[in-house]
PyMOL Python script that loads the backbone (N, CA, C, O; Angstrom):
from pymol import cmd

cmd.read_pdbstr("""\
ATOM      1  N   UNK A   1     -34.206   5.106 -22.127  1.00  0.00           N
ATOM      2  CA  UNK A   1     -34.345   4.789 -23.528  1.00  0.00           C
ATOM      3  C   UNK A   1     -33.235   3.820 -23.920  1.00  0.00           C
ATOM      4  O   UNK A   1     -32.108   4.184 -23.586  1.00  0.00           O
ATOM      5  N   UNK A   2     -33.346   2.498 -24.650  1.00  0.00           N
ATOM      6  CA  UNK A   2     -32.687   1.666 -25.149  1.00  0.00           C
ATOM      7  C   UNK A   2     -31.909   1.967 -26.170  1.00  0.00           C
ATOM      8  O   UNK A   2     -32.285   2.801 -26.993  1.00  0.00           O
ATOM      9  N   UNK A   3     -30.971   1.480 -26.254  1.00  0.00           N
ATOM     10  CA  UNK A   3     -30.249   1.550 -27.522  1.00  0.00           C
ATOM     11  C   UNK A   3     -30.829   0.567 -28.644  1.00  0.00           C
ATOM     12  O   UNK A   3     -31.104  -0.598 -28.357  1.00  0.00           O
ATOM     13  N   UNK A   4     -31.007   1.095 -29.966  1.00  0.00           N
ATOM     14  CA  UNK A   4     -31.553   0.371 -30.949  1.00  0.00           C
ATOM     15  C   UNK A   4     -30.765  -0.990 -31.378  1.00  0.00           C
ATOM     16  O   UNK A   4     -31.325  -2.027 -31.734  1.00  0.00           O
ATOM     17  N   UNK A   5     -29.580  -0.819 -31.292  1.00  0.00           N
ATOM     18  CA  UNK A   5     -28.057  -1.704 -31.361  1.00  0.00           C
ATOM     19  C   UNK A   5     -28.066  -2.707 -30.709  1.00  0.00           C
ATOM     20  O   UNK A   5     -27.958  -3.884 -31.053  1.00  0.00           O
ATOM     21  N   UNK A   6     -28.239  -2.100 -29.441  1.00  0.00           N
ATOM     22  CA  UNK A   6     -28.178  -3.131 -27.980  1.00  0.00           C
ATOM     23  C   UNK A   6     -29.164  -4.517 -27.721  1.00  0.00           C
ATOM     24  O   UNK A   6     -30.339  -4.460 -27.360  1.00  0.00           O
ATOM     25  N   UNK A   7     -28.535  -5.541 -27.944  1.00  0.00           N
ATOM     26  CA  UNK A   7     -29.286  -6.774 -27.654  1.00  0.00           C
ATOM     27  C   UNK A   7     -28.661  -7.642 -26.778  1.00  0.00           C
ATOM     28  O   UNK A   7     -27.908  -8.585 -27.023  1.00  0.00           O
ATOM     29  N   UNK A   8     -29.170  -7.096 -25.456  1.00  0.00           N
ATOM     30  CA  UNK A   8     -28.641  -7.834 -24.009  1.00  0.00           C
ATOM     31  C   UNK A   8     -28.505  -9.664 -24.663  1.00  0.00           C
ATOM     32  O   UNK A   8     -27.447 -10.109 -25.108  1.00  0.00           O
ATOM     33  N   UNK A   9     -29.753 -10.449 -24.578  1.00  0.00           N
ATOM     34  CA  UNK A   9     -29.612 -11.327 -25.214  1.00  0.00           C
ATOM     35  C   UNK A   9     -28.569 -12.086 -25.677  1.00  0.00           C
ATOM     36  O   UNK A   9     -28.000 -13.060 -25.184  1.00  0.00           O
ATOM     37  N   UNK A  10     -28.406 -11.482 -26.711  1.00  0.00           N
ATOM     38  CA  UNK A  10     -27.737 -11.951 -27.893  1.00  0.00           C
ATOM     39  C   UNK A  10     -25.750 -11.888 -27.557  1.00  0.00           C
ATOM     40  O   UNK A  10     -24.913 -12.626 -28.077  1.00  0.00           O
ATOM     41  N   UNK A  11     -25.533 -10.898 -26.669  1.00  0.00           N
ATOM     42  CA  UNK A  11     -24.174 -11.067 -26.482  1.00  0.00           C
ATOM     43  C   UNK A  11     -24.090 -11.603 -24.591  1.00  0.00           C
ATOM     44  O   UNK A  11     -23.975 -10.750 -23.711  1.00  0.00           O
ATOM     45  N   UNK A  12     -24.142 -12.529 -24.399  1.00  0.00           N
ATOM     46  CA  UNK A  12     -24.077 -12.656 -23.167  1.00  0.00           C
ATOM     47  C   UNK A  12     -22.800 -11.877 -21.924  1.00  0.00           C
ATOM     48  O   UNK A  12     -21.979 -11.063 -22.345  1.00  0.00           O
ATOM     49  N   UNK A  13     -22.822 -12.135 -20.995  1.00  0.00           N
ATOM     50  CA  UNK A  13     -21.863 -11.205 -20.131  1.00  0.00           C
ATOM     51  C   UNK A  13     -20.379 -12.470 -20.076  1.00  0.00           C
ATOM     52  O   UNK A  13     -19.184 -12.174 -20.105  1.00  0.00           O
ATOM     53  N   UNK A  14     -20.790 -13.408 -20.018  1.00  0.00           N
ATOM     54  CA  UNK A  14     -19.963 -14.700 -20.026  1.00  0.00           C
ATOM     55  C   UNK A  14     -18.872 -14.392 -21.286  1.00  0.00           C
ATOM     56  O   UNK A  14     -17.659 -14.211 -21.187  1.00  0.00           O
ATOM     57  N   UNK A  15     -19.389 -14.394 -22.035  1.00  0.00           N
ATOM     58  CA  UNK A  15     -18.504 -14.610 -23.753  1.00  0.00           C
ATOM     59  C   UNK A  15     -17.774 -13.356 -23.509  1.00  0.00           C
ATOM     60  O   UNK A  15     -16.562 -13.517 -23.650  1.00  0.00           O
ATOM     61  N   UNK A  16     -18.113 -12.177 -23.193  1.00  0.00           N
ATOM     62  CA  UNK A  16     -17.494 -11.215 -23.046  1.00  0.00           C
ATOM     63  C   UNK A  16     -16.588 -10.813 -21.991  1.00  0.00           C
ATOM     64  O   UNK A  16     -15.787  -9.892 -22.158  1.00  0.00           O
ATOM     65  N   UNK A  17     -16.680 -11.458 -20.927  1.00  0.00           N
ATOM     66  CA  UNK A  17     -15.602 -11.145 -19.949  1.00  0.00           C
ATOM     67  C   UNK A  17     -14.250 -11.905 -19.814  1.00  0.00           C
ATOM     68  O   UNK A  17     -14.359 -13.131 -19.782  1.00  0.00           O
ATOM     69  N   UNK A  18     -12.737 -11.281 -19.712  1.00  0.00           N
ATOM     70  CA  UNK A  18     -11.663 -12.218 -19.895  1.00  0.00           C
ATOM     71  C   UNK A  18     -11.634 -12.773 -19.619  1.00  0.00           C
ATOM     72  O   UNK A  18     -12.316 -12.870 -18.599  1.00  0.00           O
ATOM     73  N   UNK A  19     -10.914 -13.879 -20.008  1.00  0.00           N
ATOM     74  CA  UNK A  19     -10.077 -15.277 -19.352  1.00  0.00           C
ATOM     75  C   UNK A  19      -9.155 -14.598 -18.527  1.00  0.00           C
ATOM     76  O   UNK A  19      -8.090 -14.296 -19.066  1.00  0.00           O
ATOM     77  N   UNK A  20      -9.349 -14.229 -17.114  1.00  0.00           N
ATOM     78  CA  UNK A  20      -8.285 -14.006 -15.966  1.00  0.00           C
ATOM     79  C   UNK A  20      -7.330 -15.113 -15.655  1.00  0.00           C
ATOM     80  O   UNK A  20      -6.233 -14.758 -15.223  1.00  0.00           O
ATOM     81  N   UNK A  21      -7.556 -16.409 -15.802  1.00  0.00           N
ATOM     82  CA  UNK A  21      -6.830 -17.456 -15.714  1.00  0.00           C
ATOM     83  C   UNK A  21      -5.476 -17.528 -16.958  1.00  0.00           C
ATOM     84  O   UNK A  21      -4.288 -17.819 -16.826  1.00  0.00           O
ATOM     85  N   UNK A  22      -6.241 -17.145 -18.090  1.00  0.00           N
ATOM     86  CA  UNK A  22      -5.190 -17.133 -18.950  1.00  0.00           C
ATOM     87  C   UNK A  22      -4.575 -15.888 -18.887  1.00  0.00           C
ATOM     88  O   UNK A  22      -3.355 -15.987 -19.015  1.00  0.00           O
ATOM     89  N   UNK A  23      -4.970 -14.780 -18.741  1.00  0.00           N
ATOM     90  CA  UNK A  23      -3.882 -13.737 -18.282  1.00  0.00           C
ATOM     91  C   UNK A  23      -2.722 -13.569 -17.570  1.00  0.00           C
ATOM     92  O   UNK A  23      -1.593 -13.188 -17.880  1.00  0.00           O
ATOM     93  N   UNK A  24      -3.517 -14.134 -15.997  1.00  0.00           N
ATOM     94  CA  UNK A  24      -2.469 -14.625 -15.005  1.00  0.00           C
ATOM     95  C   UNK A  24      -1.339 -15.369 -15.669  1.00  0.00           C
ATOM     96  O   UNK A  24      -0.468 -14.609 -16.091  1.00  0.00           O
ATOM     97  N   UNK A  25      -1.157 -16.427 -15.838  1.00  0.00           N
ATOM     98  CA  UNK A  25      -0.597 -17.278 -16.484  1.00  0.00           C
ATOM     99  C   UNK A  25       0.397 -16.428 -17.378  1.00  0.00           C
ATOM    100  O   UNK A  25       1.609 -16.467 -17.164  1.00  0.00           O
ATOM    101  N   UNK A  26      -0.186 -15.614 -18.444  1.00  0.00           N
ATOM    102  CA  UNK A  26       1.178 -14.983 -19.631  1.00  0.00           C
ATOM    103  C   UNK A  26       2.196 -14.073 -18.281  1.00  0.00           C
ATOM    104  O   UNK A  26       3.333 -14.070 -17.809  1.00  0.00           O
ATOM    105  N   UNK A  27       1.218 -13.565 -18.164  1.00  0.00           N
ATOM    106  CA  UNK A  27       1.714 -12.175 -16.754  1.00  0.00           C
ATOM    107  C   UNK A  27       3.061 -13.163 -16.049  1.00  0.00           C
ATOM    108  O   UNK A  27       4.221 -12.857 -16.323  1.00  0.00           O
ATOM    109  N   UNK A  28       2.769 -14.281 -15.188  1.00  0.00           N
ATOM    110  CA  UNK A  28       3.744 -15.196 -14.620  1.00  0.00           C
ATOM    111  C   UNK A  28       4.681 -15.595 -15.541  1.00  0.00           C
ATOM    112  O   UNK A  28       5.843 -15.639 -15.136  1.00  0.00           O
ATOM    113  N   UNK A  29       4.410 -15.964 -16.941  1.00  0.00           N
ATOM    114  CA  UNK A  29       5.355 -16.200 -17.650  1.00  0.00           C
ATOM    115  C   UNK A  29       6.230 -15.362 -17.804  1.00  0.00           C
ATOM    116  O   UNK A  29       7.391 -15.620 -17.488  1.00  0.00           O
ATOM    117  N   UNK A  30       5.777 -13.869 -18.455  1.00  0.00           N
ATOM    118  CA  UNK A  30       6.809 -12.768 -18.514  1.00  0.00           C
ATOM    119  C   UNK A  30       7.242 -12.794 -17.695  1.00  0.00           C
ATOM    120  O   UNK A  30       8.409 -13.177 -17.783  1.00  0.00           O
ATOM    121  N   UNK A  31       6.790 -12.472 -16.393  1.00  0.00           N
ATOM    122  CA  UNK A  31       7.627 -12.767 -15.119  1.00  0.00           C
ATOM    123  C   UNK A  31       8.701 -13.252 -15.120  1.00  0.00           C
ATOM    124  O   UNK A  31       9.819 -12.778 -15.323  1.00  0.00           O
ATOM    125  N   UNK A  32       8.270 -14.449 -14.831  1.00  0.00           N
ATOM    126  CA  UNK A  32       9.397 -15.690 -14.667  1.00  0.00           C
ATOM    127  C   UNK A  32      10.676 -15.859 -16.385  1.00  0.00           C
ATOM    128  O   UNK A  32      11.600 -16.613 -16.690  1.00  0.00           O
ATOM    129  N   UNK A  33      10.083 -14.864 -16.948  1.00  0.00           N
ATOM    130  CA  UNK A  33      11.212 -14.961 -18.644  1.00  0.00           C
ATOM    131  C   UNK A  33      11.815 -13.962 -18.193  1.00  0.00           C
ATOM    132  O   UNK A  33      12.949 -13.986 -18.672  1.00  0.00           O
ATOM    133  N   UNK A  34      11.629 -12.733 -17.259  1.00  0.00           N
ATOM    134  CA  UNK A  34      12.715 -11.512 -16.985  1.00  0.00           C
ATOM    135  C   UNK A  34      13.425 -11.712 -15.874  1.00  0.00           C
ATOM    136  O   UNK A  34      14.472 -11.113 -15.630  1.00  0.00           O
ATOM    137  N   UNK A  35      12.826 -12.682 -15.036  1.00  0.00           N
ATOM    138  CA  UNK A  35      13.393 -12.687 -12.946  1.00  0.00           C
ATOM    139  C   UNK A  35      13.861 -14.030 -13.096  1.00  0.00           C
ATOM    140  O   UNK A  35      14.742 -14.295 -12.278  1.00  0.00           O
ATOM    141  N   UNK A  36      13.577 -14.925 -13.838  1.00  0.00           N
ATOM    142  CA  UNK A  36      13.782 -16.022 -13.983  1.00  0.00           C
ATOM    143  C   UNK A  36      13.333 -16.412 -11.953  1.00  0.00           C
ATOM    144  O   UNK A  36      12.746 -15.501 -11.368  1.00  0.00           O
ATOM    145  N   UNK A  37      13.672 -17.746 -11.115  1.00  0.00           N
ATOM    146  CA  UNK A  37      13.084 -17.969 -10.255  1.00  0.00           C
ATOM    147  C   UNK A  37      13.788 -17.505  -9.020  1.00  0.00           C
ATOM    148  O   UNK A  37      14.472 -18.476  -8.695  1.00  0.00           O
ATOM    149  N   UNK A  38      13.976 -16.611  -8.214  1.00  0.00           N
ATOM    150  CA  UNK A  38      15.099 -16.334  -7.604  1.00  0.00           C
ATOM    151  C   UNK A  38      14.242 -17.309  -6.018  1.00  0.00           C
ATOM    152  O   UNK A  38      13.105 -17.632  -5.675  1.00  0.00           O
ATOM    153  N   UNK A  39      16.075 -17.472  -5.329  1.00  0.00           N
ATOM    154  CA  UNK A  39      15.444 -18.002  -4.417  1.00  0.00           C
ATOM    155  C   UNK A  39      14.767 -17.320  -2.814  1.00  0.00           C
ATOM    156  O   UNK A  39      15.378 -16.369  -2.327  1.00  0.00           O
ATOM    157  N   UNK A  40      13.944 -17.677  -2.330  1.00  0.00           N
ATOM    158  CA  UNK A  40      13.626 -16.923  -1.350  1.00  0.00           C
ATOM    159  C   UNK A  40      14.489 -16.637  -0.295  1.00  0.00           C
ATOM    160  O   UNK A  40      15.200 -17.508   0.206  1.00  0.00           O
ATOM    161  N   UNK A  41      14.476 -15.452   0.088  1.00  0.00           N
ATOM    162  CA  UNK A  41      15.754 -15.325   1.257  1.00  0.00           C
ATOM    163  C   UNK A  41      15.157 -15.572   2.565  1.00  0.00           C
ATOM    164  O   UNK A  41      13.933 -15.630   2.446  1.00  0.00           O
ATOM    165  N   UNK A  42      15.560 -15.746   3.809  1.00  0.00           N
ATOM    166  CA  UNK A  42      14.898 -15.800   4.999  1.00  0.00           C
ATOM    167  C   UNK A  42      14.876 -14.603   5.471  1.00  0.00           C
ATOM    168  O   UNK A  42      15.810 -13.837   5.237  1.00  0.00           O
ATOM    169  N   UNK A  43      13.635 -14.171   6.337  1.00  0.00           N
ATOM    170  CA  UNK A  43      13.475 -12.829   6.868  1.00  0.00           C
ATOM    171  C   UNK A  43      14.709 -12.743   8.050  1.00  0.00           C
ATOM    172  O   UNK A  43      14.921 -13.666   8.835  1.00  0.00           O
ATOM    173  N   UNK A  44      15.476 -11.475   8.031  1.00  0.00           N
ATOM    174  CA  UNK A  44      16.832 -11.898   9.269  1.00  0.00           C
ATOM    175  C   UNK A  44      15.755 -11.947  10.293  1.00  0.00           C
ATOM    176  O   UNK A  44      14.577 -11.782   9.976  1.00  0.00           O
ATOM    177  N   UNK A  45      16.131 -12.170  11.500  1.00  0.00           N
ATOM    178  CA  UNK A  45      15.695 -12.546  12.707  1.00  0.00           C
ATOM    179  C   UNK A  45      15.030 -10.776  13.415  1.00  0.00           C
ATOM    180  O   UNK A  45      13.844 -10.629  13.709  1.00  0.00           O
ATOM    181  N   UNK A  46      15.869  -9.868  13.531  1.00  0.00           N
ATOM    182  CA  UNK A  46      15.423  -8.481  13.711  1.00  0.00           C
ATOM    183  C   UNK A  46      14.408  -8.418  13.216  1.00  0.00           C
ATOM    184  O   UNK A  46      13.567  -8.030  14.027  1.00  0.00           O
ATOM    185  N   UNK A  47      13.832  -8.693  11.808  1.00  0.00           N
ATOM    186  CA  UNK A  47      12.878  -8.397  11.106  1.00  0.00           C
ATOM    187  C   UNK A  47      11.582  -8.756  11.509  1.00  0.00           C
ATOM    188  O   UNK A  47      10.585  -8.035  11.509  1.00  0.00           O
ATOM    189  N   UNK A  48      11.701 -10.204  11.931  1.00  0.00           N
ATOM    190  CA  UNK A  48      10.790 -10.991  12.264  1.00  0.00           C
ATOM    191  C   UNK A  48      10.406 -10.102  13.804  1.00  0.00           C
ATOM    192  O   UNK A  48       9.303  -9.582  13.978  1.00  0.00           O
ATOM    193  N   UNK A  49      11.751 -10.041  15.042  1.00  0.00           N
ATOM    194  CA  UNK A  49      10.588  -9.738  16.233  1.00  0.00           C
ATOM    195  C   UNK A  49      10.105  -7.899  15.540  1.00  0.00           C
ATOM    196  O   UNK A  49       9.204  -7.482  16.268  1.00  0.00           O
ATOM    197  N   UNK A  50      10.346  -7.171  14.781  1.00  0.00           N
ATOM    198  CA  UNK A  50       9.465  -6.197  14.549  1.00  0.00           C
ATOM    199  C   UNK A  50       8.517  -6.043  13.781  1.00  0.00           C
ATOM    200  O   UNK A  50       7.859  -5.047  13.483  1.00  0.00           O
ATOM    201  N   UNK A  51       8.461  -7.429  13.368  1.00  0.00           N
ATOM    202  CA  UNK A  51       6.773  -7.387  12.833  1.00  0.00           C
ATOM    203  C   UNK A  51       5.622  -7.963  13.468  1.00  0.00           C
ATOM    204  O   UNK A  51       4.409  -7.838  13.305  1.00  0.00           O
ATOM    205  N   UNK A  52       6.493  -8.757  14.386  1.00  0.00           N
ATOM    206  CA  UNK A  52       5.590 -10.036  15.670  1.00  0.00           C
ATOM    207  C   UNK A  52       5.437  -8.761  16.785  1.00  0.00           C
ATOM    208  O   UNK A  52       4.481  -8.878  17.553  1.00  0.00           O
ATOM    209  N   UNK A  53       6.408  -7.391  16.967  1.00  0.00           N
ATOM    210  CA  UNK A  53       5.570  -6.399  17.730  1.00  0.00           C
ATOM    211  C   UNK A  53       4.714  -5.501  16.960  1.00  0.00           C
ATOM    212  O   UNK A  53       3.747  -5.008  17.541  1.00  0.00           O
ATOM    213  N   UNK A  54       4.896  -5.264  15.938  1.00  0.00           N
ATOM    214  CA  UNK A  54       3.803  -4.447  15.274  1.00  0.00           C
ATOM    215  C   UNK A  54       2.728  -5.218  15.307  1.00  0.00           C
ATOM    216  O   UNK A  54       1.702  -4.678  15.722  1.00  0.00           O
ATOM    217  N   UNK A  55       2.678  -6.228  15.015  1.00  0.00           N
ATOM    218  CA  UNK A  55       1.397  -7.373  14.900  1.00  0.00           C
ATOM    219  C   UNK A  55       0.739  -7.309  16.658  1.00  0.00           C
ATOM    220  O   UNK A  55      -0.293  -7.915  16.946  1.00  0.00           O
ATOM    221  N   UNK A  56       1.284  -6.739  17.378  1.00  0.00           N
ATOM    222  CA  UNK A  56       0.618  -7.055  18.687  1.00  0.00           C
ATOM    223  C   UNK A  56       0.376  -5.805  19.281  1.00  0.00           C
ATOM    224  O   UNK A  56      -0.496  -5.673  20.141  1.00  0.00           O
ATOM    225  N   UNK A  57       1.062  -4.899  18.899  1.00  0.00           N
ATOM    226  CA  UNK A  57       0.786  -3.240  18.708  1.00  0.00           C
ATOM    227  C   UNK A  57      -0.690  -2.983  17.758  1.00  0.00           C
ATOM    228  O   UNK A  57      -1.701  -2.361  18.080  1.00  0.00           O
ATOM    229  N   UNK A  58      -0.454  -3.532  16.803  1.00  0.00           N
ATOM    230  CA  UNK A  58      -1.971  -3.272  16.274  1.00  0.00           C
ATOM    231  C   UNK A  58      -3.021  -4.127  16.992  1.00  0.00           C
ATOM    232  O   UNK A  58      -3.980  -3.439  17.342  1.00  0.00           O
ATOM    233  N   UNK A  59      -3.105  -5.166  17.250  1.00  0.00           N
ATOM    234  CA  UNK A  59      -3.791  -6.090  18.004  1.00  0.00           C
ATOM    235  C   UNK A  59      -4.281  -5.438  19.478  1.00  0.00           C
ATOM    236  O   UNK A  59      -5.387  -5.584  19.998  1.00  0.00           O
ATOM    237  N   UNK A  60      -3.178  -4.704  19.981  1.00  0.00           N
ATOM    238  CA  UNK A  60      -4.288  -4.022  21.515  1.00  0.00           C
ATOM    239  C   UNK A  60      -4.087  -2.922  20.748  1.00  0.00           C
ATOM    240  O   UNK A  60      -3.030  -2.374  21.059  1.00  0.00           O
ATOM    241  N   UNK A  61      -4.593  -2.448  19.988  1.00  0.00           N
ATOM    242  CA  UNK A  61      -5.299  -1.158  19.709  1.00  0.00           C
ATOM    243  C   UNK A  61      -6.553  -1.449  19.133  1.00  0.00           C
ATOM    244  O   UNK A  61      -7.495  -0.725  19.456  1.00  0.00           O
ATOM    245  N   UNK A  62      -6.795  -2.641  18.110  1.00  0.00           N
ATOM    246  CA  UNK A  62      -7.720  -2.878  18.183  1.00  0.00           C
ATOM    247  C   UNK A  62      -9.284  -3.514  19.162  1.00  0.00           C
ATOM    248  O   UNK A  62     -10.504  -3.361  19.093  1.00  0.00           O
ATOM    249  N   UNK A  63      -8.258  -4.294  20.056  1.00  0.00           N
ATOM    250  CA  UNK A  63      -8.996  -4.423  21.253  1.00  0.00           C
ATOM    251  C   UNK A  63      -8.988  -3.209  22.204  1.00  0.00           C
ATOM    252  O   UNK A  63      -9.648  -3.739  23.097  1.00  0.00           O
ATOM    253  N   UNK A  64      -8.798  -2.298  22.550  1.00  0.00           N
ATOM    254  CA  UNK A  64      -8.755  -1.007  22.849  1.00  0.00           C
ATOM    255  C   UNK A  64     -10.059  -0.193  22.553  1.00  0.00           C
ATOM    256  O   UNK A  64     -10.768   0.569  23.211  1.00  0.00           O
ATOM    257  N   UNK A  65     -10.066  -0.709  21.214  1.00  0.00           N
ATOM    258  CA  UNK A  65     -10.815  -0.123  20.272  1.00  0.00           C
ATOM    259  C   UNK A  65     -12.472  -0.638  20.367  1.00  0.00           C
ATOM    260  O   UNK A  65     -13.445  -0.077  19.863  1.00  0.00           O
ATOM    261  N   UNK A  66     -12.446  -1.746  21.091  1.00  0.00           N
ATOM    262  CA  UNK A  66     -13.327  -2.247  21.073  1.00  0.00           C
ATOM    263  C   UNK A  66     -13.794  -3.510  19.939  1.00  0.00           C
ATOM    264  O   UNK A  66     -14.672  -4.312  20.258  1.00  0.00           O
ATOM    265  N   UNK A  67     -13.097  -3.579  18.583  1.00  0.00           N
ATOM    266  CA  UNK A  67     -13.226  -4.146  17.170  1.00  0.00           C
ATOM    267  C   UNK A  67     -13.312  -5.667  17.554  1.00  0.00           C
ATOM    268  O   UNK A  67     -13.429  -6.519  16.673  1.00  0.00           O
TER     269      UNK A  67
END
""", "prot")
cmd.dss("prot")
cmd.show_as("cartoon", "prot")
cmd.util.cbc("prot")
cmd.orient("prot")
């Protein structure tokens, strides 16, 4: 049963769904107005070979796995 109210029509799905673009955007602003831009640090070197073995640890398990 329809709603008497309801006129698909007349309010399209377009007009009604946010501007995600303009959201993003305020969201980054606040951002960038509380953190202001900090600079990126480099991953230390330790860091890097234990993620280049986790990355290859998961990799033959998935071939293992058959995937």
């Amino acid at each position: 049963m329809a709603c008497p109210n309801h006129r698909p029509e007349s309010s399209p799905v377009a007009t009604l769904s946010p501007d995600y673009d303009r959201i993003a955007r305020r969201i980054g602003a606040k951002l960038r107005e509380m953190y202001g831009a900090p600079e990126a640090a480099a991953l230390p070197a330790d860091h890097v070979d234990l993620l280049l073995r986790l990355r290859h640890k998961e990799r033959d398990q998935m071939r293992a796995r058959g995937v």
